[in-house]
Structures are given as structure tokens and as C-alpha cells.
N, C-alpha and C positions, 0 to 999 in steps of 0.2 A: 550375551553371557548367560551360563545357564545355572540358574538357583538350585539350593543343596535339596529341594524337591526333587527339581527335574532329575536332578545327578542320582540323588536315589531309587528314580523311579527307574532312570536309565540302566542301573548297575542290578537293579530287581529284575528287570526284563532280558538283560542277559545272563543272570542267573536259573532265571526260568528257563532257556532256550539251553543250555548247557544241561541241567536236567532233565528237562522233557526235548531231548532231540528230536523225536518222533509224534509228536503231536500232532502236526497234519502230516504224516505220511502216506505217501498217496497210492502205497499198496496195501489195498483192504485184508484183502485173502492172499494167501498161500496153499496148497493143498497137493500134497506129495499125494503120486499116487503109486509110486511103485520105487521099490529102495533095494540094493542088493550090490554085494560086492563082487566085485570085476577079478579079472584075471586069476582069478583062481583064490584068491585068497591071498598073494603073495607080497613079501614085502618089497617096496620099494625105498631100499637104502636105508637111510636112518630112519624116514619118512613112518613105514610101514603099510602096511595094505589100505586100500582105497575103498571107495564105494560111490556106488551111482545112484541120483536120485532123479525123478522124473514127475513132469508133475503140470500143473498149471497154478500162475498168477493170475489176481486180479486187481483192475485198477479203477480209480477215479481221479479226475483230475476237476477243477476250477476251470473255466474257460477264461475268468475274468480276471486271472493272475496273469498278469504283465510275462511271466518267465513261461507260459502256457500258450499264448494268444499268439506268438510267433508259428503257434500249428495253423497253416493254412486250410479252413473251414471250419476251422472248431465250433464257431458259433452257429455252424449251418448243422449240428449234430447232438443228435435227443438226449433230453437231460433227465434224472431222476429229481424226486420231491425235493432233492438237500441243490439244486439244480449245478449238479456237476454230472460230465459226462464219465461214462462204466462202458470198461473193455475188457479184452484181459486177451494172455500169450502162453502158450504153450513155453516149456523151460526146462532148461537137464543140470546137474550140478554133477562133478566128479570131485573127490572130496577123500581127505585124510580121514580113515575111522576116527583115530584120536584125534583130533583138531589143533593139541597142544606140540605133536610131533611133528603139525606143518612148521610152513615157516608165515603163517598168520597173513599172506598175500592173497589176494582175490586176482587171478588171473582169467578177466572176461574177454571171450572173443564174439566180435559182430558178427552172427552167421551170413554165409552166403548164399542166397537163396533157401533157406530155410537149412543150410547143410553146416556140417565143423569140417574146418580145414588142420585144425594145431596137430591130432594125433600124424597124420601126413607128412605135416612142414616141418612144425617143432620135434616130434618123437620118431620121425622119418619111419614110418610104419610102411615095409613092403609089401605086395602083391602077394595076397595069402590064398589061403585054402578055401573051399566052401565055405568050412563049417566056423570060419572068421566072421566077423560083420564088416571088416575093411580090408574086402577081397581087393578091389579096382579102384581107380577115376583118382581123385583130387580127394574126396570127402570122406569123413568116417564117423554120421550119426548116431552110432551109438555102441562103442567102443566098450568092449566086452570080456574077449577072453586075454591069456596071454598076449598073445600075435598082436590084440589091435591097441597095443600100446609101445610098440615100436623098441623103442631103446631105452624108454621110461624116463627119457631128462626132466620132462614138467613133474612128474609124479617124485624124482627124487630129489628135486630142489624144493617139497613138501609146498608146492602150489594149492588152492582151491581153484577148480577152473570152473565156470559159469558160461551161459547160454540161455538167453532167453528170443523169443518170435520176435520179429517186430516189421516182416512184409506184411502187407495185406493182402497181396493176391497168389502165395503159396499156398496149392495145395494138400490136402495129409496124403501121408504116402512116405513108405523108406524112412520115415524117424524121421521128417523134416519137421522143425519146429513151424507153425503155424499162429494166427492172432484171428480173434473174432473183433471186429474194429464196426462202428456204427457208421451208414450210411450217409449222408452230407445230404440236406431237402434245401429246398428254397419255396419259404411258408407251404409246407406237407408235400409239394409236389416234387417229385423227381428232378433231377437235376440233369440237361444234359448239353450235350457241346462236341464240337467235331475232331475228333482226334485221326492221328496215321497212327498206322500198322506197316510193318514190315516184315517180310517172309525169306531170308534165305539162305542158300543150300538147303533150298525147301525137299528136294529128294533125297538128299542125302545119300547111304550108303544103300537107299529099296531096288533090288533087283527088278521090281515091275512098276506102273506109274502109281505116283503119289497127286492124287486128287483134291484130299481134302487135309485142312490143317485146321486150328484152331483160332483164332484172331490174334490169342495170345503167341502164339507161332512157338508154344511150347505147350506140351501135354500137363506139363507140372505146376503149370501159372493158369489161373484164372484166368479169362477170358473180359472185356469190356463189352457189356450186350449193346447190338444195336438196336435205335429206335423202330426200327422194320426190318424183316425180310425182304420187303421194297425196297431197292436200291434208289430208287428215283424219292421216298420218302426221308430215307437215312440219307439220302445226299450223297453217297458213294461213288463213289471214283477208283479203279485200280489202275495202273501202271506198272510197268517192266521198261528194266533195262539190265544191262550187263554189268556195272557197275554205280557204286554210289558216288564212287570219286572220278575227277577228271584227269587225264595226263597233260600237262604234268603238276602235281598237286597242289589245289587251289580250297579256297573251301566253300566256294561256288556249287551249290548243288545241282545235276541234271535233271530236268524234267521226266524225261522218259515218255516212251508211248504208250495210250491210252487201249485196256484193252474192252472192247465191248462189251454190255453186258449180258448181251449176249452168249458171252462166253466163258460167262463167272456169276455166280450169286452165293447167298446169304442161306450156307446149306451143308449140310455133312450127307456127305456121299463120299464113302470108304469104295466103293466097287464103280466109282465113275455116275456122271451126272445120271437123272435128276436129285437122286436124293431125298433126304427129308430135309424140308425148310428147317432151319436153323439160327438164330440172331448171336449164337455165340461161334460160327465156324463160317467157312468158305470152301467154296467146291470151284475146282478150276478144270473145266473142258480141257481136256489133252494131260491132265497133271502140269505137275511146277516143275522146273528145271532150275539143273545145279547153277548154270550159267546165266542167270540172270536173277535180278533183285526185285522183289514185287512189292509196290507201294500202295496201300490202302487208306485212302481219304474217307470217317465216315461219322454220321452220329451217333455217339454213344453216349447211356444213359447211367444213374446212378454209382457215383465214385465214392467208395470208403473216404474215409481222413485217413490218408495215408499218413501225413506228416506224425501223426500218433505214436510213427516207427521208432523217431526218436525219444519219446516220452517213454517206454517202457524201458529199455535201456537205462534212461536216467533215473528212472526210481526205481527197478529192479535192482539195479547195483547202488544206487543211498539204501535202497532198504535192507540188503545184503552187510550194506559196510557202516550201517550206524544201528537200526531197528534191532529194540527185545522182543517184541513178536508182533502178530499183526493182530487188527482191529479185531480177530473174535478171538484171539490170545496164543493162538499158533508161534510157540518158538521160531526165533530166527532159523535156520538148518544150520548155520557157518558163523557163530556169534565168533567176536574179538578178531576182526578184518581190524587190520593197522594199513595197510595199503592195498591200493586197487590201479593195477596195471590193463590196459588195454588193449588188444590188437582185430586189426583187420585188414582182408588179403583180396587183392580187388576189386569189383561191388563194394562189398564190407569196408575196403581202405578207402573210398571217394564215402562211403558212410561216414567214418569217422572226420575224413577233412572235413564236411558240411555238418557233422553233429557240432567241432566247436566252430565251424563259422557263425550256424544258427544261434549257438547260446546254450546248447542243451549240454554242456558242461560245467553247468554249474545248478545245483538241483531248488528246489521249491524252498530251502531254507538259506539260500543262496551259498551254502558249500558245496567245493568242489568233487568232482562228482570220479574223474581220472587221474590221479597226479604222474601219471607217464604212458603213453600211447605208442605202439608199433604200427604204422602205416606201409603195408605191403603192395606193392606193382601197382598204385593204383595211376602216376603221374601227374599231373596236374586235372586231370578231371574230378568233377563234380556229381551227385547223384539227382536224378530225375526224380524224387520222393515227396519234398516237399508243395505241392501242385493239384490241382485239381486234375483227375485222372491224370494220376502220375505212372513212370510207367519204372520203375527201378531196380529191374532186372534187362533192361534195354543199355546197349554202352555203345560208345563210337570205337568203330575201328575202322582202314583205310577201304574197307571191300562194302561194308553197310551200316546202317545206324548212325549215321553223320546231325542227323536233325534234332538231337534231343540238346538241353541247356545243359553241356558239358563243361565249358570254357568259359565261362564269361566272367570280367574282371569282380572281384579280383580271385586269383589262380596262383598265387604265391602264400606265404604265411607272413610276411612281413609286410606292416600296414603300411602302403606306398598312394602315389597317387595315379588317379585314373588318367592315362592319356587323352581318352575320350570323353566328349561331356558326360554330366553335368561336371567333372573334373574334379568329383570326390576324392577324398583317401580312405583307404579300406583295405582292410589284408583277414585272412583266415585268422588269427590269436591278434584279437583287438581287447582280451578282458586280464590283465597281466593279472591279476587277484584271483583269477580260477582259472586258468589258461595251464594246460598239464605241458611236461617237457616230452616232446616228438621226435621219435626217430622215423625218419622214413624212406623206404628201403625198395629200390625198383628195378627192373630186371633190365638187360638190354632192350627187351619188347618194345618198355614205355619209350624211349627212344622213336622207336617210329612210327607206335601205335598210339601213345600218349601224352604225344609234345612234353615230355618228364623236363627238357633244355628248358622251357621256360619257368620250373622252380630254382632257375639258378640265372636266370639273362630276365632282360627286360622283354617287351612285348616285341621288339626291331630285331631281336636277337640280335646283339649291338656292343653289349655293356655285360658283365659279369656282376650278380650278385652273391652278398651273403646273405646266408638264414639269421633267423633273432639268434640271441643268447642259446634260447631254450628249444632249440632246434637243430638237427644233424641228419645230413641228406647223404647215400649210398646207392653209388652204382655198384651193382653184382655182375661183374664184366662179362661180357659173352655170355651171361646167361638167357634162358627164355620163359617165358611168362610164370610159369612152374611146370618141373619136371617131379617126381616120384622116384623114391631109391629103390633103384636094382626095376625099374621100366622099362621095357624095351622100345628103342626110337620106333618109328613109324610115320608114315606116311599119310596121315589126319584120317577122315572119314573114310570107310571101305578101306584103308589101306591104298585110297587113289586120287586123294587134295593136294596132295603137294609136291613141289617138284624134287626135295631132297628130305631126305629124311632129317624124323623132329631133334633137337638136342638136348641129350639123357644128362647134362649136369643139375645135378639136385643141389639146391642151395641151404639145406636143410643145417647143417655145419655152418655157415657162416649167419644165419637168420641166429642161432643157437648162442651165438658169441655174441651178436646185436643188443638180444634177447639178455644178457646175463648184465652188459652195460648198463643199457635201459635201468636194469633195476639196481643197478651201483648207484646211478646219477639220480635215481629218486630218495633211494633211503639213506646212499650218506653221501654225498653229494659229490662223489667220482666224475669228471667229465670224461663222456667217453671220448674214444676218438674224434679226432676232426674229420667233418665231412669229407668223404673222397668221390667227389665225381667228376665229368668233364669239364673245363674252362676253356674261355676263351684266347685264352688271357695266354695260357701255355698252348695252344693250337693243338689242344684233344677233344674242341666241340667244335664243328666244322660243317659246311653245309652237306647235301645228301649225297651229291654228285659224286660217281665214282673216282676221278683224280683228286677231289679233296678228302674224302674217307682214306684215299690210298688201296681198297680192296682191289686184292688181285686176281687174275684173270683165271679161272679156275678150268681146265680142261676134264673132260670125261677121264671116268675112272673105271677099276676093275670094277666096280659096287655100285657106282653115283655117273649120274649126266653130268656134261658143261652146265656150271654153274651162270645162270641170268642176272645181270645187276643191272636195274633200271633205276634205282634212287629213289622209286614210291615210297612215303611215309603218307601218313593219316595228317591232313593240314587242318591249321585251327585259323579261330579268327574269332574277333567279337558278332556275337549273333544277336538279331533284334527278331523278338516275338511277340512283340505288342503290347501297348501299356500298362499290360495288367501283372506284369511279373518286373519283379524287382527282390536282389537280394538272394537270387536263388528260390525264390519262391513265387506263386501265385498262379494266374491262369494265360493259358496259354492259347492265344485267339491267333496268330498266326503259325500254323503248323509246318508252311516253309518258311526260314524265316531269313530274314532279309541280312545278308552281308555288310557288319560295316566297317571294320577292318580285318586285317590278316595279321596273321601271327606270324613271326619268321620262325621256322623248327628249325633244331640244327641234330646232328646226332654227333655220335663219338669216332674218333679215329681209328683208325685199326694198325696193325703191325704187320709184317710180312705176312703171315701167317694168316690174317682177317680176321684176327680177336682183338678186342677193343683192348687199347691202352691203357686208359685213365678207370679206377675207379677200385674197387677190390677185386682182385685176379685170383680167383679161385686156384688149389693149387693144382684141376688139372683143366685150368686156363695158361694158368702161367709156364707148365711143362704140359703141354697138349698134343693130342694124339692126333687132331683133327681141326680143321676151321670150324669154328664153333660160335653163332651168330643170336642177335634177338629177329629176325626176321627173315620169313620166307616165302617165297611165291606159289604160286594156286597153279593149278594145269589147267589143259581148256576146258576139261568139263566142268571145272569152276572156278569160271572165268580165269582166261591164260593170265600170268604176271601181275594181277593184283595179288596184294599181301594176303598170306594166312591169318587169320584172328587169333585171339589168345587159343593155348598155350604157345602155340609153335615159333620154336625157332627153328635152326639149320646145323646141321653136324658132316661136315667133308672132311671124312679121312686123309693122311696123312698118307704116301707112297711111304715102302720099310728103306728104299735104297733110292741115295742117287741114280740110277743107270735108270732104274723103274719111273721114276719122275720126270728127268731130261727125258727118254721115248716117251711120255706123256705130253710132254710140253709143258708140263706144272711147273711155275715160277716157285713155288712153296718147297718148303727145306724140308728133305726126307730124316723119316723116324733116327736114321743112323746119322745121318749128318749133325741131327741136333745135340740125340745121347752114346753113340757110338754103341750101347748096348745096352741091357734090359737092367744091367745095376746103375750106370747112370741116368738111366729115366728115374729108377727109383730117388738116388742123391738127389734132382734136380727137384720130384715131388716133394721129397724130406726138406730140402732148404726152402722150398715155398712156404710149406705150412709150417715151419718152426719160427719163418717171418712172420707171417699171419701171425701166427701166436706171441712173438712178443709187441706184435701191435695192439692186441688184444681183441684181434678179429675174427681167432679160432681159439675153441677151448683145448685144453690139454688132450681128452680123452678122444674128440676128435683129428686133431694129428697124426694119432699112435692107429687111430680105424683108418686115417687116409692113406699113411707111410705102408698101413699093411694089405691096402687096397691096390695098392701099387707095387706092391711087391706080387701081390696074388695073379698081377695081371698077366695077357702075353705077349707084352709090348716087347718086340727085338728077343724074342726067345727062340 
């Protein structure tokens, strides 16, 4: 029982911490370096004009704080006199001039490889002009004039959006955000260990051979040095094969044949061997080909703390949503944050799921750091970050990348128990007291590319589960990894990866309506909808095979080949990599690693047509022009009938008439059979998304753009 001492001492000590919030805040510096308003100066809504700020953070953190020490090698990383370790991240803020006009929300998104995805997904910013900065691709780092602010939804629901670095091996370049992160020693010496490399559609779209690449197998990432140019010192091993996965899909990985080294070293040579030696590249006799996967076994020397990734994140955004300035007296930039929403889109969304597994959800003062998260495509995977030479811009999908800790229990959000020894319980939201409430939101893709069926079945794929309370899971039916509004489909690299062209449904519109719940159910307590995905339960998550999907048999067309359906998905299983990793974290001594169960995947049903049943039907899913898929296969130059990797899915047209489809032999119902004419395709658009909209899964203003997008079309005209 505790004396009116203690009691006052206790009620002193939380009076102190409600005052001094920020007392150890563990961002030192702040230091804008460049400020300037966007888009012209224009208002957006009530909101009014915006402004960009850019700049760098810096940090120190405690290694010895218990909510820190979860950073895998912290203690292996140099310490200043006050003996905490000093980093810091590059950071961009877009922001209300008046701050009093937002609506007081910190809307931070996890970059993707140092890139922003929101102006794209959330603002649906099309394919602009040069003199745009979010001309092409997925990303739009630094979002500028009119153009690269799309339809302005975040900017007029008076958002603060935030960005800060938090990979270590992102290069500068193109406005990627970057981090200077401290090396890891073991007492002063270098630290090193055998990691894999993987290279492929190493040629890509190059008209002549491609000889050398980089370790990192991307120009934009940093490279892991080896300990020699000698292969026989670095231990080095390459291997090829044609695929990472087996038929028909296991999660057994192939060896592959060993190639001499005779015939590959430790060397950049752009113009073909010898080259200059090199410990950050490879040079391959003959170049690399589409059609095959090249595996690199070898010693690598000193790895950042990556796991750091997560530390900037959680005290860049405490120190956003509580801090009056920092340690040399630097104003907050964005004071009077009342909430801070989150989101992440691939990479970034297996970020987020292992930011709150790890714990970094809840910050140094033990408040919550997210109180509502948007998890995008990313399925039940995990990120490669936390690790001694981590690699986390690496992801599995069914063609390569199979070897990294993607899967392993637990892979749900609700704390269950482990089928396998030690036959813990464990789930992603184990901390209900800082734990934020999660939507999360995955294309068709994750379906085949990312066992997504297992955040809803058990590990047997057997049993149907539900999410916690504080969780709501979304299929985007028929759609693919991410598509861009007003893109035109294609054909993946060179215009010659894939065997049908990609599928242009932008989900931008329904992310948007997610987006608007999300923030109902945090600030006044709205539930949004109920989860919509597949079940077993109803027979719309079903295994891969084409008679229980139902997909049907698709004949050549005026536009499109016979469509191939072999039932490859990307297989999972629990993976063992040796006693030194546990929890998603640690070191990793076997780099192939040892199979110890399988996952049963299941994907979703289809309908006549070959678009998924269950889940949200976009509305030109549900009145479709064409078979509209999350998954498509590769041609032989790389490699025949394995799966495309992210983005691609599949788009097959739709014959306009009966007479046109019977001489095809297409089972699937022509344009006129379904609307008889170009005003009933429209009706059938308008009834979809005025349902969507009273489900509350399309906004208003997007309906009136979809009904008019369907009208604008030339469907049956």
C-alpha cells in the first residue's frame, strides 16, 4: 500500500511529464533547409495554399533504454561522450501556410525506397509534362507545381503530410530521402558475414549485353562490400537458374548450377570483362540473362544498424506531434498535431506491420506514437530491416527473392498460437495500450504474390479467421499491385515481360474512401466498414487450381493471345535461418534456410468473367470491360509462365458482340450481352458506385468522376 509520500511523489512525477513532454526527446536538431510554396500559390478548399519544407533531422537515442535495445546492434555502434548513439535523415514536410486552416492531422507516410507514393495513390496525380516533377512511375518526391498534386484530396481535407529517411542503403539522387546511420564494429574491427545476392531480369530492357551490375542488383541502393576481390577469400559462390520457385509451388528452394569463376568476378566492367576490380559489383563473362536468376553467396563487410529505420520514424513523428522545439531551440515547423495517422504501400506496408510488431509504436516516453495506420499490398509479409546486413528493399515474389525472413510466425495481427515449437503465442498488436487501429488494404496481387489468405485462415489454410477489434482487412478485387490514373497498360520491361498486357484499374478512389474511415474511426470513433475479403467459409478463397478458381478458358483475341493459367502463386512456409534470429530480428548464419513447414495459400474465386468475387468490386470491376486479374505470367525471355512481380496484373478484353466471341470460342459474355448499349454500361457503372458509396467505400466526388468516366468512355458506341 502506498504512503501519502509515495502518492505525492507519484502524482509530482506525472505532473512533471505532462509539462515537460519533451525532456528527453530524442530529436536533437531540426534544420530546414529549403521552404517554399507549391502549386502556384493556390488554394486548396477551405484549407488554402500549402508549402514545402525540406530539410534534415537529427538524432540520438540511449542504447540502454529497454524501448531502443530492440535495435538489432545498437550496442555494436559508436557512442558520443553523453554515451548515446547520433544519426540523422534527410525529411520533406508539405504543410498548411496557416496551420490553424488544417484540420490539425499529421498524415505520415513510410517512404518506399527513399520515394512518396500518396501524391500518386491518394491525389491520383497523372502522367504529366516535363516540366512536372511527377512526370511517370509510382513515386512523386517532390511534388511541386499544380500537376503534381493530382485532385488535391489530402491537401483539402487540410492534412500535414510528413516524410522522413529511414533506409540505410538509399542512395541521393531524384529527391530520395536518405539517412547517415553508424556502422556496427565488433571491439573496433569490422564486422563481417556471408550474405546472398540476387540478380534478376538482370538484362532487362538493354538492346546489347549487360555485363556488370552492382551487388546491390540496383543502381539506387548501396551496395554490401566484399571482403576481396578474391572470390576464393570472400567465399563466393554464383549460381543460375531459371527460376527461384518450383512447379508446382513449394517453398523448397532450387539450388541451381554453379557457375565457374572463371566466368564471373568481383569487378565492373560496363564494356565486358576484365574490368576494374571491384568489391562493390560483378562482371559476368557473356552478360546476365532475362531468363535466368543469378545467386550470389559471399563475404560481406561492415553493415549500418539498419534497424535505426525504425527509430527515426518514431521520434520524428513524437517529435512532430508533441515537441516546442528542439534541443538548440528550433521551433516545432507543424506545432498543435492532435493526431497522427499513418500509412505504407508495399516495402513501406511490411514496414509498418514489423514497426508495430517490434514495438516502435510506442515512443521513449511510452506514448503512442500512430493512433491509426493504412497498410497497403503489402500481405502478410515482413521486412528484411531489422538484421545484421539487412537487406530491405529485397521482397519475395514467385519468380525470385524467395530466401529472405518474410513469413515467419507470427504473420497475422491477432496474438494466436504457434503451431510449431517452441508453441508460443504471438501476433503483430500484442501492446493493446499503444497498439493504433489498422486498416489494411491489398490488391489481387497479394493473393498470389503474398499469401495475403493467410491474414484471414490459419497456417493449413483450413479455418477462417477474424481480425482484433481494432483491425479491418480489404480486398481491392481484380485489382494489381498498383496501377496510376490515366497509365497506359503494358507489357512490363521493353514492352516484352509479359504475356498480356498490365491492368490500368487505379485504386486510388477506393484507398480515398479507406482513407476518410481510417480517420472517422480514430477521432470519433466511427467503425468503418467490415472487413471484405475472401472466406472460406462462403467458397470465395479456394485453392489455386484452375477448376476451383473457376477461371475460364480465355481464347486469342483481336488485341491479346490464349490466355495461360497454370495456378503458380509465390508459396510460403515457416523458414529456419539459424539460432541467431528470433522475432523478426538478428543474424542470419544460414542464408538458405531450411524448410520447416508450408503454408497452405489459397487465392479468391472468380466469376464468369475471371474477376474476383469476394472483396470490394470496384465499379469497373463490377461492370467490366475486360478480365481483369492480380496476376500474370512472364514470356520465355523471362522465363516462360512464371509470375510477373509487382505491379502487374492481367487486362483481357471483352469481345463487343456475341457473333464476335462464339467465332472466338470465348466462353465470356460480350460487351452487348452484358449492357446491350453504351447508356447501360453507364447505369450499371452508376449503380456500382452509388453502392460503394452508401457502403461508405467510395466518396461522393469520386462517383460523380467515375459515372463521368463512363460516360466519357467508348464502350458500345
Amino acid at each position: 500500500m502506498k504512503t501519502v509520500a509515495s502518492k505525492c511523489l507519484s502524482l509530482l512525477s506525472l505532473i512533471v511529464a505532462l509539462i515537460c513532454p519533451t525532456v528527453e526527446a530524442r530529436v536533437t536538431r531540426i534544420v530546414i533547409i529549403s521552404r517554399e510554396i507549391v502549386a502556384d500559390g493556390i488554394s486548396f478548399g477551405d484549407t488554402g495554399p500549402y508549402e514545402k519544407l525540406r530539410g534534415t533531422v537529427f538524432f540520438e537515442v540511449d542504447p540502454d533504454d529497454p524501448r531502443n535495445a530492440v535495435v538489432f546492434d545498437l550496442e555494436k555502434a559508436p557512442r558520443n561522450d553523453q554515451g548515446m548513439v547520433e544519426f540523422s535523415a534527410d525529411m520533406m514536410i508539405i504543410k498548411p501556410v496557416d496551420l490553424d486552416s488544417g484540420n490539425h492531422e499529421l498524415f505520415f507516410e513510410v517512404n518506399n525506397r527513399g520515394s512518396a507514393f500518396i501524391p500518386v495513390r491518394l491525389n491520383s496525380v497523372t502522367p504529366g509534362a516535363s516540366g512536372d516533377h511527377c512526370v511517370a512511375g509510382p513515386f512523386c518526391n517532390d511534388p511541386t507545381t499544380v500537376h503534381d498534386f493530382g485532385n488535391g484530396y489530402m491537401q483539402r481535407q487540410g492534412y500535414t503530410l510528413a516524410w522522413v529517411g529511414w533506409q540505410a542503403d538509399v542512395m541521393p539522387g531524384d529527391n530520395r530521402l536518405t539517412v547517415q546511420f553508424p556502422t556496427a564494429v565488433d571491439h573496433g574491427k569490422p564486422i563481417t558475414q556471408s550474405i546472398l545476392a540476387e540478380f534478376a531480369d538482370a538484362r532487362g530492357a538493354a538492346s546489347t549485353a549487360v555485363f556488370t551490375l552492382p551487388l546491390s542488383n540496383d543502381s539506387t541502393l548501396r551496395s554490401y562490400e566484399a571482403v576481396s576481390t578474391d572470390p576464393e577469400v570472400a567465399m563466393a559462390e554464383l549460381r543460375m537458374r531459371p527460376s527461384d520457385s518450383p512447379r508446382p509451388p513449394t517453398p523448397a528452394l532450387p539450388e541451381g548450377k554453379v557457375i565457374p569463376t572463371s566466368q564471373w568476378s568481383f569487378a565492373r566492367c560496363p564494356d565486358g570483362p576484365p574490368g576494374s576490380p571491384s568489391t562493390t559489383n560483378i562482371c559476368q563473362a557473356g552478360g546476365f540473362q532475362n531468363d535466368m536468376v543469378y545467386q550470389l553467396i559471399y563475404k560481406a563487410m561492415s553493415p549500418p544498424v539498419m534497424g535505426l529505420g525504425y527509430v527515426t520514424t518514431r521520434d520524428f513523428v513524437s517529435f512532430l506531434r508533441s515537441a516546442e522545439t528542439d534541443d538548440a531551440g528550433t521551433p516545432n515547423p507543424v506545432p498543435g498535431i492532435t493526431t497522427v495517422l499513418g500509412l505504407g504501400e508495399s516495402q513501406s506496408g511490411r514496414y509498418l506491420r514489423d514497426f508495430l510488431y517490434q514495438g516502435f509504436n510506442e515512443d521513449e516516453h511510452g506514448q503512442r506514437v500512430f493512433d491509426g495506420v493504412n497498410v497497403l499490398v503489402a500481405g502478410v509479409k515482413s521486412l528484411f530491416l531489422n538484421y545484421r546486413f539487412a537487406q530491405p528493399s529485397a521482397f519475395s515474389n514467385q519468380h525470385s527473392g524467395r530466401y529472405g525472413p518474410y513469413a515467419n510466425f507470427p504473420i497475422a495481427y491477432a496474438v494466436r498460437k504457434n503451431p510449431l515449437p517452441p508453441y508460443n503465442t504471438d501476433g503483430i498488436l500484442k501492446r493493446p495500450r499503444t497498439d493504433p487501429k489498422v486498416i489494411q488494404v491489398d490488391s489481387s496481387m497479394e493473393s498470389w504474390q503474398s499469401s495475403s489468405s493467410l491474414n484471414d485462415t490459419d497456417e493449413d489454410g483450413m479455418v477462417d479467421l477474424d481480425p482484433p477489434e481494432n483491425v479491418r482487412l480489404y480486398l481491392l478485387s481484380s485489382t494489381q499491385h498498383g496501377a496510376r490514373q490515366g497509365a497506359l497498360p503494358s507489357h512490363g520491361t521493353g514492352d516484352l515481360q509479359s504475356q498480356q498486357l498490365s491492368n490500368p484499374i487505379h485504386p486510388g478512389a477506393l484507398n480515398r474512401a479507406l482513407i476518410a474511415a481510417l480517420d472517422e474511426w480514430v477521432n470519433d470513433g466511427t467503425t468503418p466498414p467490415d472487413s471484405r475479403v475472401p472466406r472460406i467459409g462462403d467458397g470465395t478463397l479456394v485453392p489455386s487450381d484452375q477448376e476451383s478458381t473457376g477461371f475460364p478458358n480465355i481464347p486469342a483475341g483481336p488485341t491479346w493471345s490464349a490466355v495461360t493459367y497454370n495456378g503458380l502463386f509465390n508459396a510460403s512456409g515457416e523458414l529456419y535461418f539459424g539460432p541467431r534470429v528470433s522475432g523478426n530480428r538478428g543474424v542470419i548464419d544460414q542464408v538458405i534456410p531450411e524448410v520447416l513447414s508450408v503454408h497452405r495459400v489459397l487465392v479468391p474465386k472468380v466469376d464468369e468473367i475471371g474477376n474476383d468475387i469476394a472483396g470490394v468490386r470496384h465499379p469497373f470491376v463490377e461492370a467490366p470491360k475486360a478480365t481483369l486479374t492480380g496476376w500474370n505470367l512472364r514470356t520465355p525471355e523471362f522465363t516462360d509462365g512464371d509470375l510477373m512481380g509487382p505491379p502487374f496484373g492481367m487486362m483481357v478484353p471483352l469481345h463487343r458482340t456475341r457473333e464476335e466471341r462464339i467465332a472466338a470460342g470465348d466462353p465470356r459474355p460480350s460487351l452487348e450481352e452484358l449492357y446491350r448499349n453504351h447508356r447501360g454500361y453507364v447505369r450499371k457503372v452508376a449503380r456500382a458506385a452509388r453502392r460503394l458509396a452508401r457502403q461508405r467505400l467510395l466518396l461522393q466526388e469520386d462517383v460523380d468522376r467515375i459515372i463521368q468516366e463512363a460516360e466519357d468512355s467508348d464502350v458500345l458506341r
